[in-house]
Every structure is written in C-alpha cells, then in structure tokens.
mmJSON file of the N, C-alpha and C atoms, coordinates in Angstrom:
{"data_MODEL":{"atom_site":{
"group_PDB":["ATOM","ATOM","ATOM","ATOM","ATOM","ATOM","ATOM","ATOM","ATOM","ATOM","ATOM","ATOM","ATOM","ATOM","ATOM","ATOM","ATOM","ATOM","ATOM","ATOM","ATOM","ATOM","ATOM","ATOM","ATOM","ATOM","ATOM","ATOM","ATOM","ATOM","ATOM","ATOM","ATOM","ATOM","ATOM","ATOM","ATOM","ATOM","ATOM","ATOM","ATOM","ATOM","ATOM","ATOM","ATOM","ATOM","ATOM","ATOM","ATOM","ATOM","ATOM","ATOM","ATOM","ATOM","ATOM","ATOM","ATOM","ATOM","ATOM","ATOM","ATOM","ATOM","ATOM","ATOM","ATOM","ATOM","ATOM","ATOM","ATOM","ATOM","ATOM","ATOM","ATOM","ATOM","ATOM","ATOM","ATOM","ATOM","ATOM","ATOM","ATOM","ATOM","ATOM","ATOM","ATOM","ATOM","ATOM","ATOM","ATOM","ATOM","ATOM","ATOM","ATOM","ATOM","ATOM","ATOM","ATOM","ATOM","ATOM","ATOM","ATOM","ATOM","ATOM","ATOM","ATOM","ATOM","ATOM","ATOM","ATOM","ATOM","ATOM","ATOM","ATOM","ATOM","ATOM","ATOM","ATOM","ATOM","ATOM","ATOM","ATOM","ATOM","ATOM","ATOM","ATOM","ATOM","ATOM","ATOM","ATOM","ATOM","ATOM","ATOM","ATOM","ATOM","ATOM","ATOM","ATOM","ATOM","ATOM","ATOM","ATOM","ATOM","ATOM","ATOM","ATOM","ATOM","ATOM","ATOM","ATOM","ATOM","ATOM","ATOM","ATOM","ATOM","ATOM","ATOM","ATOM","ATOM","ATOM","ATOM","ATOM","ATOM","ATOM","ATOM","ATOM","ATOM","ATOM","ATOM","ATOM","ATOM","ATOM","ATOM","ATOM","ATOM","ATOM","ATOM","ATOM","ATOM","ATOM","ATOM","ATOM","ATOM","ATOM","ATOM","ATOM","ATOM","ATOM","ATOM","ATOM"],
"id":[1,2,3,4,5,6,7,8,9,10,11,12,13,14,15,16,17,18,19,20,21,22,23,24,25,26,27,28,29,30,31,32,33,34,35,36,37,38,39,40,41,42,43,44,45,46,47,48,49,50,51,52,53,54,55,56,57,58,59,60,61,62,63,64,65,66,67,68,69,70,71,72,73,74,75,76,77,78,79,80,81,82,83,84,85,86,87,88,89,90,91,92,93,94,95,96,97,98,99,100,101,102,103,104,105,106,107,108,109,110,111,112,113,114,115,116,117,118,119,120,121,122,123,124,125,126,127,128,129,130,131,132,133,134,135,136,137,138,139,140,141,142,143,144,145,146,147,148,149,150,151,152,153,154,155,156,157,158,159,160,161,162,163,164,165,166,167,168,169,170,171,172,173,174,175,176,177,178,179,180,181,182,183,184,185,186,187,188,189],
"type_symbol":["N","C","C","N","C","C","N","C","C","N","C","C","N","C","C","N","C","C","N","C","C","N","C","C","N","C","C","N","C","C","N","C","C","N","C","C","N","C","C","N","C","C","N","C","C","N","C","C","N","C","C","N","C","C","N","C","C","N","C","C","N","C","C","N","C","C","N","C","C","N","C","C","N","C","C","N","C","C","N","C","C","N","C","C","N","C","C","N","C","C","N","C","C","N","C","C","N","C","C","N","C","C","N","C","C","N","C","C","N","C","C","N","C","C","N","C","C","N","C","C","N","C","C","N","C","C","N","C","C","N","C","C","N","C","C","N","C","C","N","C","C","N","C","C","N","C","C","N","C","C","N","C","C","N","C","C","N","C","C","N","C","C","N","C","C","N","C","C","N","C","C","N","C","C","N","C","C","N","C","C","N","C","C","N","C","C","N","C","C"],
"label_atom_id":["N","CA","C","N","CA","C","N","CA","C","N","CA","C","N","CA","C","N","CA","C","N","CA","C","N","CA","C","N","CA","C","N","CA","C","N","CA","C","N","CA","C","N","CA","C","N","CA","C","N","CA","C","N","CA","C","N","CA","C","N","CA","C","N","CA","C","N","CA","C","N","CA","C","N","CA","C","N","CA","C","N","CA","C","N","CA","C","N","CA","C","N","CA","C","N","CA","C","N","CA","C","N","CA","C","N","CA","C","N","CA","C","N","CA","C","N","CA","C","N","CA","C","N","CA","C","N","CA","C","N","CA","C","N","CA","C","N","CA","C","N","CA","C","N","CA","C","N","CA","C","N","CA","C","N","CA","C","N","CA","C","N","CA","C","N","CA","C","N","CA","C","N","CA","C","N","CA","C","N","CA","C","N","CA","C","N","CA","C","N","CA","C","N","CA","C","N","CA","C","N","CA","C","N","CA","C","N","CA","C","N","CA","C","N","CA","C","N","CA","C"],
"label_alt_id":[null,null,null,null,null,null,null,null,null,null,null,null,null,null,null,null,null,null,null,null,null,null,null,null,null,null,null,null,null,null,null,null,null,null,null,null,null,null,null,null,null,null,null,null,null,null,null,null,null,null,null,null,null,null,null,null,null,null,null,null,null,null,null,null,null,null,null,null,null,null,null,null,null,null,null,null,null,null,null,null,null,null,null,null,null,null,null,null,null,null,null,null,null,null,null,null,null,null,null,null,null,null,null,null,null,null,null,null,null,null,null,null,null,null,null,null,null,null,null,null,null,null,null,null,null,null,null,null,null,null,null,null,null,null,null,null,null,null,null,null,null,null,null,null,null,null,null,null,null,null,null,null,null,null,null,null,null,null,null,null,null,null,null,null,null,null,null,null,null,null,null,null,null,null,null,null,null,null,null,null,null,null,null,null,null,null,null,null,null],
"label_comp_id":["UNK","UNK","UNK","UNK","UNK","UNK","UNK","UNK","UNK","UNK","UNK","UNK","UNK","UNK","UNK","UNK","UNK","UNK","UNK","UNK","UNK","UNK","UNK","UNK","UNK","UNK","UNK","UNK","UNK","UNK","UNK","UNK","UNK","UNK","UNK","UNK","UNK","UNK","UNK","UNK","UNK","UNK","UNK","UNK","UNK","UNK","UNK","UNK","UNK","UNK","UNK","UNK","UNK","UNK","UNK","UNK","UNK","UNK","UNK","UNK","UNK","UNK","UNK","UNK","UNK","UNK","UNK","UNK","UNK","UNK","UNK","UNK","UNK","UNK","UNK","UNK","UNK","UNK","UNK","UNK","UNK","UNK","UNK","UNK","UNK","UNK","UNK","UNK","UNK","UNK","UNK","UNK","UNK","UNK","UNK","UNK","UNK","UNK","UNK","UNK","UNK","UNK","UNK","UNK","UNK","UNK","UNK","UNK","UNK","UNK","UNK","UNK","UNK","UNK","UNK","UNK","UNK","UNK","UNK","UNK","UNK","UNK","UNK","UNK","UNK","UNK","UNK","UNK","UNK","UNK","UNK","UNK","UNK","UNK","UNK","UNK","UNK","UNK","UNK","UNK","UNK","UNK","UNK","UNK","UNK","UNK","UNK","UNK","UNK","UNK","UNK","UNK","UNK","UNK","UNK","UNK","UNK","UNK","UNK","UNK","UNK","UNK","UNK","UNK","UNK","UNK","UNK","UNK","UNK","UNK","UNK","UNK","UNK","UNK","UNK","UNK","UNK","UNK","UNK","UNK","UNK","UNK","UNK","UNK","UNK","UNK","UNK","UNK","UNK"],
"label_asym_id":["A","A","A","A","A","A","A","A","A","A","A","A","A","A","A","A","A","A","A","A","A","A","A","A","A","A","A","A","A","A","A","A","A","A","A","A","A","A","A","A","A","A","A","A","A","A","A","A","A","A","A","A","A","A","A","A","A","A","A","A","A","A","A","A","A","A","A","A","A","A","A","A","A","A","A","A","A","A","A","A","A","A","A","A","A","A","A","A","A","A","A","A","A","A","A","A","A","A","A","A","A","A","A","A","A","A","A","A","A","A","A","A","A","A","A","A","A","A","A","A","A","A","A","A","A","A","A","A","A","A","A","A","A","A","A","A","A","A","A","A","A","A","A","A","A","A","A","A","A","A","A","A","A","A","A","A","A","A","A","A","A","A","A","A","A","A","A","A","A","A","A","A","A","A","A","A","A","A","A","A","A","A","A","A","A","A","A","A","A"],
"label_entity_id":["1","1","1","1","1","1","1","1","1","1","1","1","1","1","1","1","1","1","1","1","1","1","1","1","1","1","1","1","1","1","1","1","1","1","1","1","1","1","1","1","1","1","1","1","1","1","1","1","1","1","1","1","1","1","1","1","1","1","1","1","1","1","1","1","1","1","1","1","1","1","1","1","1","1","1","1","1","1","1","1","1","1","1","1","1","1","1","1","1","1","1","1","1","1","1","1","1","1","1","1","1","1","1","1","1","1","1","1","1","1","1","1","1","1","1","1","1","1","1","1","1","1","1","1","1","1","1","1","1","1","1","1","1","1","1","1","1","1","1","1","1","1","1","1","1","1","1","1","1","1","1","1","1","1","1","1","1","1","1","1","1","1","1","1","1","1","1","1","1","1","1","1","1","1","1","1","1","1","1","1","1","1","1","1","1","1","1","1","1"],
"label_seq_id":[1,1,1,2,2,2,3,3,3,4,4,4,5,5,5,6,6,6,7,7,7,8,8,8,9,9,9,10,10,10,11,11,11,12,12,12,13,13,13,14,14,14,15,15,15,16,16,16,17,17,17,18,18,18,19,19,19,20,20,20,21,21,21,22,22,22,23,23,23,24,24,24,25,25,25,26,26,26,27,27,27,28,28,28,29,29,29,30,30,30,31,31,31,32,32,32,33,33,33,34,34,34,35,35,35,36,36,36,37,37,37,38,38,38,39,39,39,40,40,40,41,41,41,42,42,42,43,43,43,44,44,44,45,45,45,46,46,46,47,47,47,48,48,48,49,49,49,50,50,50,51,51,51,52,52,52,53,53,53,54,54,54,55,55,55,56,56,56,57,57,57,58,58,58,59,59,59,60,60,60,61,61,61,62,62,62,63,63,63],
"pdbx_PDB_ins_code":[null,null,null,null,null,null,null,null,null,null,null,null,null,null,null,null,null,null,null,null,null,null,null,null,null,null,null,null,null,null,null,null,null,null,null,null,null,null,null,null,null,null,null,null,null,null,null,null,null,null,null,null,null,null,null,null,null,null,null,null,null,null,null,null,null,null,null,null,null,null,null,null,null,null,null,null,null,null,null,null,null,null,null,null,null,null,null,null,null,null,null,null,null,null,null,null,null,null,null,null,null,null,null,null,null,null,null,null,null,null,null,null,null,null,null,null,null,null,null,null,null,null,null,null,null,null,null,null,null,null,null,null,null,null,null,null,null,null,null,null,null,null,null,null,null,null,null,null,null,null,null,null,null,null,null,null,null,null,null,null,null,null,null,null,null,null,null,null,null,null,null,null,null,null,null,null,null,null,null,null,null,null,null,null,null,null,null,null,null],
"Cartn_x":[15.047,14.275,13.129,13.096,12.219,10.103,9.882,8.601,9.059,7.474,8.32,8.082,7.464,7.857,8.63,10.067,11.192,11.867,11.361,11.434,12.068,13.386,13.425,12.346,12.062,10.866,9.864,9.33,7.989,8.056,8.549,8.935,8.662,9.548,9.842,8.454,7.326,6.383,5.054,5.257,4.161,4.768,5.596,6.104,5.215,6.103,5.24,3.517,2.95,1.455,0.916,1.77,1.111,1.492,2.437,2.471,1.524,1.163,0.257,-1.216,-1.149,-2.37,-2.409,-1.752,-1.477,-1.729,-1.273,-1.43,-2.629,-3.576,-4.747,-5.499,-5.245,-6.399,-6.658,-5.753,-5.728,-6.712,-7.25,-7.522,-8.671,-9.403,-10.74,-12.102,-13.501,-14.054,-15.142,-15.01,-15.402,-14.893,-13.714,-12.54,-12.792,-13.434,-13.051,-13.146,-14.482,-14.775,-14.489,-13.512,-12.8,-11.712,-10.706,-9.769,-8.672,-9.11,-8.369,-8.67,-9.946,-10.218,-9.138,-9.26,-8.62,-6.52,-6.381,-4.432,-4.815,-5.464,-4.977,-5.338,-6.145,-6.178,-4.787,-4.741,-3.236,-2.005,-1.963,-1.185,-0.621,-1.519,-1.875,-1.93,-2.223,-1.962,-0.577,0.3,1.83,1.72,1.839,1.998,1.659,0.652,-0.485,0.167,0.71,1.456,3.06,3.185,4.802,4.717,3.272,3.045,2.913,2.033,1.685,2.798,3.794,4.551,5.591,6.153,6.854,6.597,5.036,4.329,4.901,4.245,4.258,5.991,6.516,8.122,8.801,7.787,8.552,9.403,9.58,10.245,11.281,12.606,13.574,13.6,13.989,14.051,15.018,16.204,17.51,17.693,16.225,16.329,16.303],
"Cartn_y":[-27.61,-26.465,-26.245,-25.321,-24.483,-24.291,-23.568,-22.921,-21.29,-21.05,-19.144,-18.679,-19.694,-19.055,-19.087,-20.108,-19.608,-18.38,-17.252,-16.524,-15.548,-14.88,-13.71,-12.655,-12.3,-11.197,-11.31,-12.861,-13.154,-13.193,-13.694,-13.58,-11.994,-11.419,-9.917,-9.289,-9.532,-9.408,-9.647,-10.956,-11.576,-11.141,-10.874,-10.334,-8.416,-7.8,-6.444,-6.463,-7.096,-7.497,-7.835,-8.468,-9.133,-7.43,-6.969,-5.616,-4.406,-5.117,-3.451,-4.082,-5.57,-5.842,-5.727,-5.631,-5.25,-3.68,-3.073,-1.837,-1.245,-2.233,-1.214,-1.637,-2.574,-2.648,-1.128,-0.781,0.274,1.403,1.555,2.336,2.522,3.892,4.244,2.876,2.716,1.659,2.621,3.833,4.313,4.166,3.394,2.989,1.965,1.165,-0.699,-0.9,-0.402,-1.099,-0.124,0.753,1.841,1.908,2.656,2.682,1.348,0.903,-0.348,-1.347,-1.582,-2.425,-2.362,-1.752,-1.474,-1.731,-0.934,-1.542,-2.657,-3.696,-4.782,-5.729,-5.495,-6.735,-6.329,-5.112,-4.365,-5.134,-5.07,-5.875,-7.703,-8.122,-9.519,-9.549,-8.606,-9.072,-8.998,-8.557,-8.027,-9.772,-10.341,-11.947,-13.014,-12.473,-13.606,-13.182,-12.034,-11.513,-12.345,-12.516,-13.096,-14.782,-15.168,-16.645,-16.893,-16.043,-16.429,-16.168,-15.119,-15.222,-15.744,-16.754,-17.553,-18.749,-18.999,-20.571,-20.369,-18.965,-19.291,-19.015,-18.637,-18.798,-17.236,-16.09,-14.941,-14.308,-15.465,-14.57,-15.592,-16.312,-17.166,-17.76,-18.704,-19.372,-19.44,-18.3,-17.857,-16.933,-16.677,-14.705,-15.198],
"Cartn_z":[-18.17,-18.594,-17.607,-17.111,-16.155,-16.999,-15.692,-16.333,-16.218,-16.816,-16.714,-15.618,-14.517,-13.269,-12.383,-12.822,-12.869,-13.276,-14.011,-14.724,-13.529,-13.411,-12.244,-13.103,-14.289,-14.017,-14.003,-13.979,-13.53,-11.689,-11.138,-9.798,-9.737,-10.1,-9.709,-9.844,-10.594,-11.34,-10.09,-9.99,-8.782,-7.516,-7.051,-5.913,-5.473,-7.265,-7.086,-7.114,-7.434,-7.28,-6.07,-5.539,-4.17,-3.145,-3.644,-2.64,-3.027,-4.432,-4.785,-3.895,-3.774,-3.576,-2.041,-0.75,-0.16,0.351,-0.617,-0.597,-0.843,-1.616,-2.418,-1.112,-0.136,0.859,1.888,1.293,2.493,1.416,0.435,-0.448,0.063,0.018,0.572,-0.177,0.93,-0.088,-0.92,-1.63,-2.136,-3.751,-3.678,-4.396,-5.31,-4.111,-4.383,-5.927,-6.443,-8.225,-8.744,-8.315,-9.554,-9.432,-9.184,-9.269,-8.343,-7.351,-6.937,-7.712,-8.15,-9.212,-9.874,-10.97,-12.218,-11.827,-10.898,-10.089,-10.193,-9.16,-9.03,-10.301,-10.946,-12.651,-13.433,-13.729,-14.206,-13.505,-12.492,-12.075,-12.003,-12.035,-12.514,-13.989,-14.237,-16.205,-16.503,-15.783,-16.268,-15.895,-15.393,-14.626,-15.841,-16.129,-16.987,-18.54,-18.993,-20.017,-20.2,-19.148,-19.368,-19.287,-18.759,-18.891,-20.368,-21.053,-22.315,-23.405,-22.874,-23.891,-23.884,-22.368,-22.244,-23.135,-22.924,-23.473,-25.134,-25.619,-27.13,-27.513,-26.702,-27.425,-27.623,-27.058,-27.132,-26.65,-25.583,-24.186,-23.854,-24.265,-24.519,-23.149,-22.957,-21.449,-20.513,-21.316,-20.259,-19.673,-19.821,-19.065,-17.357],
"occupancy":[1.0,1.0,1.0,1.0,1.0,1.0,1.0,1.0,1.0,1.0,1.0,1.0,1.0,1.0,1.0,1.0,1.0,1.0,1.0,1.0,1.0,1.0,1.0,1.0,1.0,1.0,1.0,1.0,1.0,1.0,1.0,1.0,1.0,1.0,1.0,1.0,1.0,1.0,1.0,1.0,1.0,1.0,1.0,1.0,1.0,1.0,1.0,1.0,1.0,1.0,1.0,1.0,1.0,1.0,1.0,1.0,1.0,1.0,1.0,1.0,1.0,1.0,1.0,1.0,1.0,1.0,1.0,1.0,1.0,1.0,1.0,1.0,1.0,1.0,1.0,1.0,1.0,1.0,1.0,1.0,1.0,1.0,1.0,1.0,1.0,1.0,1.0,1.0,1.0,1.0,1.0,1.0,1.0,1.0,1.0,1.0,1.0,1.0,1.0,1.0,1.0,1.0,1.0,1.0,1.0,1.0,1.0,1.0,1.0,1.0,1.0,1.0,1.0,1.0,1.0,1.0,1.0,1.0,1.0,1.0,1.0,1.0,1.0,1.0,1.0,1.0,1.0,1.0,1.0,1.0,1.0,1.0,1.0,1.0,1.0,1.0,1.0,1.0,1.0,1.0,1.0,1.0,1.0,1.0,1.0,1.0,1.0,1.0,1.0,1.0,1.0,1.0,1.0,1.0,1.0,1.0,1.0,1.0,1.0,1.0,1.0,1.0,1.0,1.0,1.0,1.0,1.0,1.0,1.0,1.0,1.0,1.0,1.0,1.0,1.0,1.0,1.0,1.0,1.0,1.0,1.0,1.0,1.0,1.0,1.0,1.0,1.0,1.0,1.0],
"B_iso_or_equiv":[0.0,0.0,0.0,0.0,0.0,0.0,0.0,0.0,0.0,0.0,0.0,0.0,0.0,0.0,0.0,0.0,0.0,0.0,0.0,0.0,0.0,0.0,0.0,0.0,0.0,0.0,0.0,0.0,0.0,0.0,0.0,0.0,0.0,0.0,0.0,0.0,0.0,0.0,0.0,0.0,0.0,0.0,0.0,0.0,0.0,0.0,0.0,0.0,0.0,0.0,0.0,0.0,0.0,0.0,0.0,0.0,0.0,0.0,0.0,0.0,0.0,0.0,0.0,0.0,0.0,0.0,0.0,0.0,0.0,0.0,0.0,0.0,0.0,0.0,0.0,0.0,0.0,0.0,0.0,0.0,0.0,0.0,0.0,0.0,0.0,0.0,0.0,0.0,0.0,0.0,0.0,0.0,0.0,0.0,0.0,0.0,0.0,0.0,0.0,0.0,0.0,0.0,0.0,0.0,0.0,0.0,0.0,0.0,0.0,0.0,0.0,0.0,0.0,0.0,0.0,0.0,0.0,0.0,0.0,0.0,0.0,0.0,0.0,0.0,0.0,0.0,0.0,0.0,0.0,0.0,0.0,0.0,0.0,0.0,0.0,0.0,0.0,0.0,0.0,0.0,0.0,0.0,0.0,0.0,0.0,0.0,0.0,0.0,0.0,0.0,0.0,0.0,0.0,0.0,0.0,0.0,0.0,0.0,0.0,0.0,0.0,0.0,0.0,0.0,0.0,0.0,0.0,0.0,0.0,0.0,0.0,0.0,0.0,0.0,0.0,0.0,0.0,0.0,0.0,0.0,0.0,0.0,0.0,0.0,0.0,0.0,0.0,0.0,0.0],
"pdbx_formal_charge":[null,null,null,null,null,null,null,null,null,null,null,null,null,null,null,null,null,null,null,null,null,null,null,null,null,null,null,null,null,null,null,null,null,null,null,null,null,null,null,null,null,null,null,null,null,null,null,null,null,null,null,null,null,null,null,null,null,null,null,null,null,null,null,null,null,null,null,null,null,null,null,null,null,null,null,null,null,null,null,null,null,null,null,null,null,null,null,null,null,null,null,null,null,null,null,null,null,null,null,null,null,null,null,null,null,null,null,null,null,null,null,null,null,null,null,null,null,null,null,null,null,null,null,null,null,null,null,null,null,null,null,null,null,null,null,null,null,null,null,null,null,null,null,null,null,null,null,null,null,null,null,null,null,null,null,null,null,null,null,null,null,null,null,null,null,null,null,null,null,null,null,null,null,null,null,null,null,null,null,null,null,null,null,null,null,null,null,null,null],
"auth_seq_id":[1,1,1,2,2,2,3,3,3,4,4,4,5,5,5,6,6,6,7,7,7,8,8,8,9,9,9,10,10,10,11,11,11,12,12,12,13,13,13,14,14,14,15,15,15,16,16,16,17,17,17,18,18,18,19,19,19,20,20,20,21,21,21,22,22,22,23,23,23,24,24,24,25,25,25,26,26,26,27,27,27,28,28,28,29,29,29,30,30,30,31,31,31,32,32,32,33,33,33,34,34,34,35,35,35,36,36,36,37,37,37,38,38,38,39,39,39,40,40,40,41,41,41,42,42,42,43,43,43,44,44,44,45,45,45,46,46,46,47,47,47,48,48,48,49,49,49,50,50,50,51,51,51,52,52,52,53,53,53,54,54,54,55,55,55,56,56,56,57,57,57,58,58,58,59,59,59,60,60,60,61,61,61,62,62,62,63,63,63],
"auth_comp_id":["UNK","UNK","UNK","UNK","UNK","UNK","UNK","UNK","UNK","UNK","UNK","UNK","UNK","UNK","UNK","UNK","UNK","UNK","UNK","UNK","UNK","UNK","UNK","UNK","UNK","UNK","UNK","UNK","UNK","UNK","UNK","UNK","UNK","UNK","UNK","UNK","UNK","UNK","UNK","UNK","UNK","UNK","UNK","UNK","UNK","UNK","UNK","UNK","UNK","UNK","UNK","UNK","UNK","UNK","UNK","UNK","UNK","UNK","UNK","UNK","UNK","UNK","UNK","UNK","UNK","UNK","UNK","UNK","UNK","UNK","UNK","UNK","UNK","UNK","UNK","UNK","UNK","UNK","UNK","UNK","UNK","UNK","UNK","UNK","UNK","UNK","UNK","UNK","UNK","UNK","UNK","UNK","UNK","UNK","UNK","UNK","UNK","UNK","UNK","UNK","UNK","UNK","UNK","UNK","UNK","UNK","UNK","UNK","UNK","UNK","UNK","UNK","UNK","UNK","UNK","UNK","UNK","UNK","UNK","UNK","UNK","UNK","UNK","UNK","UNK","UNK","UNK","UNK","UNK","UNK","UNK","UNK","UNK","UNK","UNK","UNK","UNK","UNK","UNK","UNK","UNK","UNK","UNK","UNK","UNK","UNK","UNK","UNK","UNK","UNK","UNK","UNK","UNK","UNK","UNK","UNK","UNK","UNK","UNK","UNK","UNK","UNK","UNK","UNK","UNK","UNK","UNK","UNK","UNK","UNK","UNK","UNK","UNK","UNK","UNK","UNK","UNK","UNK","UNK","UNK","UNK","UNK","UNK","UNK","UNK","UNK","UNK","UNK","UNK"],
"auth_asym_id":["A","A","A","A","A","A","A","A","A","A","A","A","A","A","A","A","A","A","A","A","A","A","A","A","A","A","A","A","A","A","A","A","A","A","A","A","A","A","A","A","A","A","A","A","A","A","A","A","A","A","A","A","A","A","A","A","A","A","A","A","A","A","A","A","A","A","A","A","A","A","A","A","A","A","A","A","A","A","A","A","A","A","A","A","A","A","A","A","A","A","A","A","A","A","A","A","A","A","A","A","A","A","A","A","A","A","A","A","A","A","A","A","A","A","A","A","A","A","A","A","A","A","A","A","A","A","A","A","A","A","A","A","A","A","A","A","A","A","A","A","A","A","A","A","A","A","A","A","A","A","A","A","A","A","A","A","A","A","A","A","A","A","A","A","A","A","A","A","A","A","A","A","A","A","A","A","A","A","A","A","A","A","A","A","A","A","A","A","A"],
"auth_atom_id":["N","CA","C","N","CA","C","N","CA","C","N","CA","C","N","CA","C","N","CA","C","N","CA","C","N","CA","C","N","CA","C","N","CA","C","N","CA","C","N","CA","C","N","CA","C","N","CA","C","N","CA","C","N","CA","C","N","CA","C","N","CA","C","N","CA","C","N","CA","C","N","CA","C","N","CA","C","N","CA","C","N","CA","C","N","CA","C","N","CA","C","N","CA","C","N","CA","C","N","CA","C","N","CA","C","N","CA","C","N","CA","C","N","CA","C","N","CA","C","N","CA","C","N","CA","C","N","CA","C","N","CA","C","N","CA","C","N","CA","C","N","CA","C","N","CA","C","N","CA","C","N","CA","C","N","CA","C","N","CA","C","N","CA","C","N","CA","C","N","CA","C","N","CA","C","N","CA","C","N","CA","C","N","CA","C","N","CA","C","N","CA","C","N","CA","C","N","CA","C","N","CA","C","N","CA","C","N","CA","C","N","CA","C","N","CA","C","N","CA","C"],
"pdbx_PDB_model_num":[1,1,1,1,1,1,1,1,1,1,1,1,1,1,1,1,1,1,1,1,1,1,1,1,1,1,1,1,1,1,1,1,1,1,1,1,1,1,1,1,1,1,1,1,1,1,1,1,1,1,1,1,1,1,1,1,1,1,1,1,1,1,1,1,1,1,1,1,1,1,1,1,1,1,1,1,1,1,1,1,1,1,1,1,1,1,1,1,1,1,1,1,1,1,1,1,1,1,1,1,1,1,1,1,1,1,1,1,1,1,1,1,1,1,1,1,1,1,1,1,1,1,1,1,1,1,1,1,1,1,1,1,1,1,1,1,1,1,1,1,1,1,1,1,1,1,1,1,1,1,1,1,1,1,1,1,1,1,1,1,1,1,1,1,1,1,1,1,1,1,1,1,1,1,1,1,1,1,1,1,1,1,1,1,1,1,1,1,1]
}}}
C-alpha cells in the first residue's frame, strides 16, 4: 500500500501546479499579492485536498 502520492491524480495535480507556478512568474508585479497570489495557493490546495482525503479514507487507494 502506497501514499497518496502515489496517487496518478495527485501527481497529475502537483505536476499542474508546478506549471501554473511557472507560469504566474511571468505575471505583471503589479499582480504578485493579487491575483498570482490567489492561482498559486488554489493550486496547492487541490494537492493538500487529495492528501487529506486520502489520509481520512475518502479517496480509496486504487485510484
């Protein structure tokens, strides 16, 4: 038995994050504590969402 970051949609998950985060560098710095802010935590919560609901048992361990 794995962790859930074995998970292909946690992978798939931290993969798209690391490209939004990537991406938001390029975002004007008029930006930074507004709207890039706000993408990149959004993005990391989809991550931190599938940890917690791996842990408590919502998310089965054969996906």
């Amino acid at each position: 038995m794995g962790t859930f970051r074995d998970l292909t949609v946690y992978k798939k998950a931290f993969e798209l994050a690391m490209q939004i985060l990537e991406e938001s560098k390029g975002f004007p710095t008029e930006e930074k504590y507004g709207l890039t802010n706000q993408i990149r935590r959004s993005s990391r919560s989809v991550c931190a969402c599938i940890g917690e609901g791996y842990r408590k048992g919502y998310i089965p361990c054969t996906l």
